[in-house]
N, C-alpha and C positions, 0 to 999 in steps of 0.2 A: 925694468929699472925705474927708482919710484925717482922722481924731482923734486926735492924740495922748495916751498918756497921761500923766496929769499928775504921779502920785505919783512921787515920788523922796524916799524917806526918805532922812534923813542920817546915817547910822547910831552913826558915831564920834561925831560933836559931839552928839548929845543922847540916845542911847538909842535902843531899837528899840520904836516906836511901839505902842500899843496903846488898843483900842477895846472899850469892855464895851458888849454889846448887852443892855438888859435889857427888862423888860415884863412886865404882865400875864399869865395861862395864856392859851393860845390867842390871843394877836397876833396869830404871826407870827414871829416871831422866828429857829425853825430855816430858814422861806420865804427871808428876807431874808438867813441866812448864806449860803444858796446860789447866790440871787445873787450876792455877792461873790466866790464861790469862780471861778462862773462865768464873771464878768468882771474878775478878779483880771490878765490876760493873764500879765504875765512875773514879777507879783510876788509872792516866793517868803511864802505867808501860813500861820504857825504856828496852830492853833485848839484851844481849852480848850474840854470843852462841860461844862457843870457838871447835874447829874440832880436832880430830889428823888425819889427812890424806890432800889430797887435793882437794878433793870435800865434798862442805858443805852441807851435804845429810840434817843434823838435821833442817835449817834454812829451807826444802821443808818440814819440818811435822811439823812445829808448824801451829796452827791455829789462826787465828782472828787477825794478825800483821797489823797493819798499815804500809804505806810506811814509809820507812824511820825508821822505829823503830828497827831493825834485825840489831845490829852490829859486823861484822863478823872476827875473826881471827885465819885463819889454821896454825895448827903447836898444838904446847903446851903452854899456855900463860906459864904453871907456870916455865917453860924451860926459857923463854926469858925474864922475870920481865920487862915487855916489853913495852920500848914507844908505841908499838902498842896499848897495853893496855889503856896507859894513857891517847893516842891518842883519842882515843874510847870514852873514858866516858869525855872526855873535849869537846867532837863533840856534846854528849848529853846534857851536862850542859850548852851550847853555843846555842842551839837550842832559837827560838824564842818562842816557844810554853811551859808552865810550864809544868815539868816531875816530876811526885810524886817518883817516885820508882825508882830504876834497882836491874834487877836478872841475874846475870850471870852464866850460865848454863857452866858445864868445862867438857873438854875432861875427859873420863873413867881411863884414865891411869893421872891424874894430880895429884899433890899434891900442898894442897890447900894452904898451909903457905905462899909461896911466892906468890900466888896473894892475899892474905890476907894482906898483911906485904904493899902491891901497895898501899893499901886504908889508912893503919895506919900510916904508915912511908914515906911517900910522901908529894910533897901540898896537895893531893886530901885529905887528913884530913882532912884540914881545909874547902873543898867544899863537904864532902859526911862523911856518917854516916855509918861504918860497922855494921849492923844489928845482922847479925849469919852464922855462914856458916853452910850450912845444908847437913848432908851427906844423901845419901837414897844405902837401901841394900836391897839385892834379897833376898825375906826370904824362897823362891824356892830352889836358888842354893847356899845359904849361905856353907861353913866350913870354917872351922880356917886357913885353909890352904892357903884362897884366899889372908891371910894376912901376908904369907914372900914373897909378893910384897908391897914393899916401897910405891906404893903411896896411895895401898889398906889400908895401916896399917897408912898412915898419915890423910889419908879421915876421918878414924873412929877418928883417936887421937884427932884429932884438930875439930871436929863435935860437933856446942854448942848444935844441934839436930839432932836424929838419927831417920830417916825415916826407919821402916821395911814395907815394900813393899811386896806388894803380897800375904798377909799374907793367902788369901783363897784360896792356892793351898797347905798350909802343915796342919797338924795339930797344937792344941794347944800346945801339950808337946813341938813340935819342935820349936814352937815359943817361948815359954817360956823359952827354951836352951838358944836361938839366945838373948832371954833377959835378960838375966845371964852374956852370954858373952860380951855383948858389957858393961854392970853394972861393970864388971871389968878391962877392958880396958878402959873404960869414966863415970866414977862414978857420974860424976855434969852433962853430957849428958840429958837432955828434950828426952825421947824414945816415939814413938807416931806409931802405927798400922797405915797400908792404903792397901786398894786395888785399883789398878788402881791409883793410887796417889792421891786418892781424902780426902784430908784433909781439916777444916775448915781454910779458908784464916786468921783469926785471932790469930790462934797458930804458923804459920810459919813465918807471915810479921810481921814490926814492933813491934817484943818481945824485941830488945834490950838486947840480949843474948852475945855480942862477948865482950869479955875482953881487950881491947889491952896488957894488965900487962903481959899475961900470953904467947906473943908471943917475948918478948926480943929481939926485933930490935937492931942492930947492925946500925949506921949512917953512913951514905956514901954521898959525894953530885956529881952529875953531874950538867950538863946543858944540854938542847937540846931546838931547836926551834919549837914552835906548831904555828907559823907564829904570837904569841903574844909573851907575856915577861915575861914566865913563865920560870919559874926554878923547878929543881926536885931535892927534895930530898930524895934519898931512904936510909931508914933505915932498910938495911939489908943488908947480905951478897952477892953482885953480882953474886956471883959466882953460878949459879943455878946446883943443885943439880941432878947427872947422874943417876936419874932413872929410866929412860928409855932404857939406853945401861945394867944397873945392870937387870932389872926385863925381856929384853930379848924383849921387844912389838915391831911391826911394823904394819903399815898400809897399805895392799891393796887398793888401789884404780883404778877404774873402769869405762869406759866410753864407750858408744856404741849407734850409734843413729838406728842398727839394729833390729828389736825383735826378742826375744827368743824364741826357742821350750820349749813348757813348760814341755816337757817331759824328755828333755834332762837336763833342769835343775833341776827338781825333783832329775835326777839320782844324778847330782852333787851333790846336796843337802845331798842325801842317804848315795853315797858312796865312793863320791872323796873329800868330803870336811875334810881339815888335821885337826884332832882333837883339837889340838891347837888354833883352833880359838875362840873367847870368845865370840864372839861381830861380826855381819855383821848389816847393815842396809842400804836400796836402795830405788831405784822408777824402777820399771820393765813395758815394755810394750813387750804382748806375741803375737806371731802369729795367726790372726783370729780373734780378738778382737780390739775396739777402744777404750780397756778401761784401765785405768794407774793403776797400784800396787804400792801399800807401804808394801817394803821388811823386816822385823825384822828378828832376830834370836837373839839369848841370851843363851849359855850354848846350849845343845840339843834340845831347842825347837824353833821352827819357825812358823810363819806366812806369807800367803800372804793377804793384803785387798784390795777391790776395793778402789782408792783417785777419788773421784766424781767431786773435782776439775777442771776447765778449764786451766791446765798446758800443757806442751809439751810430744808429747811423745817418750822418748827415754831411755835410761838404764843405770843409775850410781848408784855404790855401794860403800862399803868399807867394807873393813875386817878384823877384830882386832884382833892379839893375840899375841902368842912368836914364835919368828924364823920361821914366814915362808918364801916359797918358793914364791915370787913374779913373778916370770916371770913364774912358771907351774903353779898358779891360773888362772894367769890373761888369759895364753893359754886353760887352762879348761873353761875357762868362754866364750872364744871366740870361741869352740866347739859349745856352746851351741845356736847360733847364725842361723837364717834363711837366705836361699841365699848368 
C-alpha cells in the first residue's frame, strides 16, 4: 500500500510556510529535524538553525542539507528580534530555485514568542505563513522544575504542539504524568508521543495550528536595508526579553584541532564535569583512530558515535547550563588533549 504525501503548500495564496521547532536543551529537537529532512520526500525544505554559543555544532549533525540550504545565526535569535533573522528568510524567499517549507530549529534556552511575533508582525506576513511552533520535551528528564526557567515555561506556553520525546526510556504512568502536566499548562496544545523524533511528516507540517490573535503584537516600525526596498515592521515590543541573565545560562564554547585521550576525557566526562551543565554537544577526534565522533550529552546521559562522514578532523564543542566557570572548563578540556 503506496501513502501519499499529504503536504502541498500553497505557496502564492498564503506564503511559504513555516514551522519553529523549539524546546528545552537536550529534547531533541536537532533528532526531530532530521527526521523531517528525512522524510521530507519531494519537498523542497529551507532550514534556519539558530546556536547559543559560538560554534554551530548543530548545522555539522544535520543530515541530507543541500548547499546553501543551512541558515546560520549564533547568539539567541529570540534575544535580538533580529534583522539577522529577517535577513535569513529574505536570502531564502530571494533564492532562484522554488522553496516549499522552512523550519527553524531555536537555541535550547530561546523563547519562541519573539521569533514568532518576526513572522506575524513584520512584512514577512505578507511573504510566509506561520504554521505552528512546535515545542518537543525530554520525556526522560522531564520535572516541573525545568519550568521556573522563563524560556522553558514560554516553549511549553506558546507550543501549538507538544512533542514528548523519548517516550521509550520512562514508563507509561510517567508519561501519562508528563500528559496531565502540559493539558494544564496548554489545554488547546496537539500532544503527540515519539521516539527518536520520529513522527509522521503530516501531523507536524502544514496543520496550520498558529493563531496570530493570541500573540498581541504590539506595532513598532523601523527601517533597515536588505540592499532592496523593504521596510520592517515589527509589531512587538523591541525590547527583547532578559532571559537569559534571569534563568542564569551561558555557553561554553570549544575549539581544538588536537585529539583527545579518550581516557582522559571519559574522566572529565565522570568527574569534572560541573553538574550544572544541561546540554553539551560536539564532533571529537581521539588519539589512534581516523575516525570523527558526534558528542551528545543531555541531563546525565551521554553518547559518543562514529560520523562516517568525509569531514575534518578536529574538536569543537559546546556546553550549556547556569553559571559556569568558562575559563576551568575550557582548561579541563584542554587537559584532555594529546601532545
Amino acid at each position: 500500500m503506496t501513502t501519499e504525501f499529504a503536504i502541498q503548500p500553497d505557496i502564492p495564496k498564503r506564503g511559504m510556510p513555516v514551522t519553529i521547532i523549539t524546546g528545552f536543551l537536550g529534547s531533541g529537537k536537532t533528532t526531530l529535524l532530521n527526521q523531517i529532512l528525512k522524510n521530507k520526500q519531494d519537498l523542497k525544505v529551507a532550514v534556519l538553525v539558530n546556536e547559543f554559543g559560538d560554534i554551530n555544532i548543530d548545522s555539522q549533525l544535520l543530515i541530507g542539507i543541500e548547499d546553501g540550504m543551512v541558515e546560520l545565526s549564533n547568539g539567541c535569535i529570540c534575544c535580538t528580534i533580529n534583522d539577522g533573522l529577517v535577513d535569513a528568510v529574505y536570502r531564502v524567499l530571494e533564492r532562484d530555485d522554488r522553496i516549499d517549507y522552512m523550519v527553524i530549529e531555536t537555541t535550547g534556552v530561546a523563547d519562541p514568542l519573539p521569533i514568532a511575533l518576526t513572522f506575524l508582525g513584520t512584512e514577512l506576513k505578507h511573504l510566509t505563513h506561520l504554521d505552528s511552533i512546535l515545542t518537543v520535551i525530554d520525556a526522560e528528564t522531564f520535572t516541573p522544575e525545568h519550568y521556573k526557567s522563563e524560556a522553558a515555561l514560554n516553549q511549553l506556553s506558546y507550543g501549538d504542539i507538544i512533542v514528548l520525546n523519548k517516550t521509550d526510556l520512562v514508563s507509561e504512568e510517567h508519561t501519562q504524568e508528563l500528559e496531565r502536566f502540559v493539558q494544564v499548562t496548554k489545554s488547546k496544545a496537539r500532544i503527540l508521543r515519539s521516539q527518536y523524533g520520529e513522527i509522521p511528516i503530516p501531523l507536524i507540517l502544514d496543520v496550520d495550528l498558529a493563531k496570530s490573535g493570541s500573540y498581541q503584537p504590539q506595532k513598532e516600525e523601523h527601517h533597515h536595508d536588505h540592499g532592496h526596498d523593504h521596510k520592517h515592521e515589527h509589531d512587538h515590543d523591541h525590547k527583547h526579553s532578559d532571559h537569559l541573565a534571569n534563568d542564569g545560562f551561558i555557553a561554553v564554547s570549544f575549539q581544538s584541532d588536537r585529539p583527545f585521550n579518550l581516557d582522559k576525557f571519559q574522566n572529565f566526562l565522570d568527574c569534572l564535569l560541573p553538574v550544572d551543565v544541561f546540554r553539551a554537544k560536539g564532533v571529537f577526534n581521539f588519539d589512534g583512530t581516523d575516525l570523527r565522533y558526534i558528542f551528545q550529552l543531555s541531563g546525565k546521559r551521554y553518547e559518543l558515535k562514529v560520523d562516517h562522514r568525509e569531514k575534518p578532523l578536529n574538536n569543537q564543542a559546546v556546553f550549556i547550563g547556569r553559571n559556569l566557570d568558562s575559563e576551568l572548563i575550557q582548561k579541563q578540556l584542554r587537559a584532555c588533549e594529546v601532545g
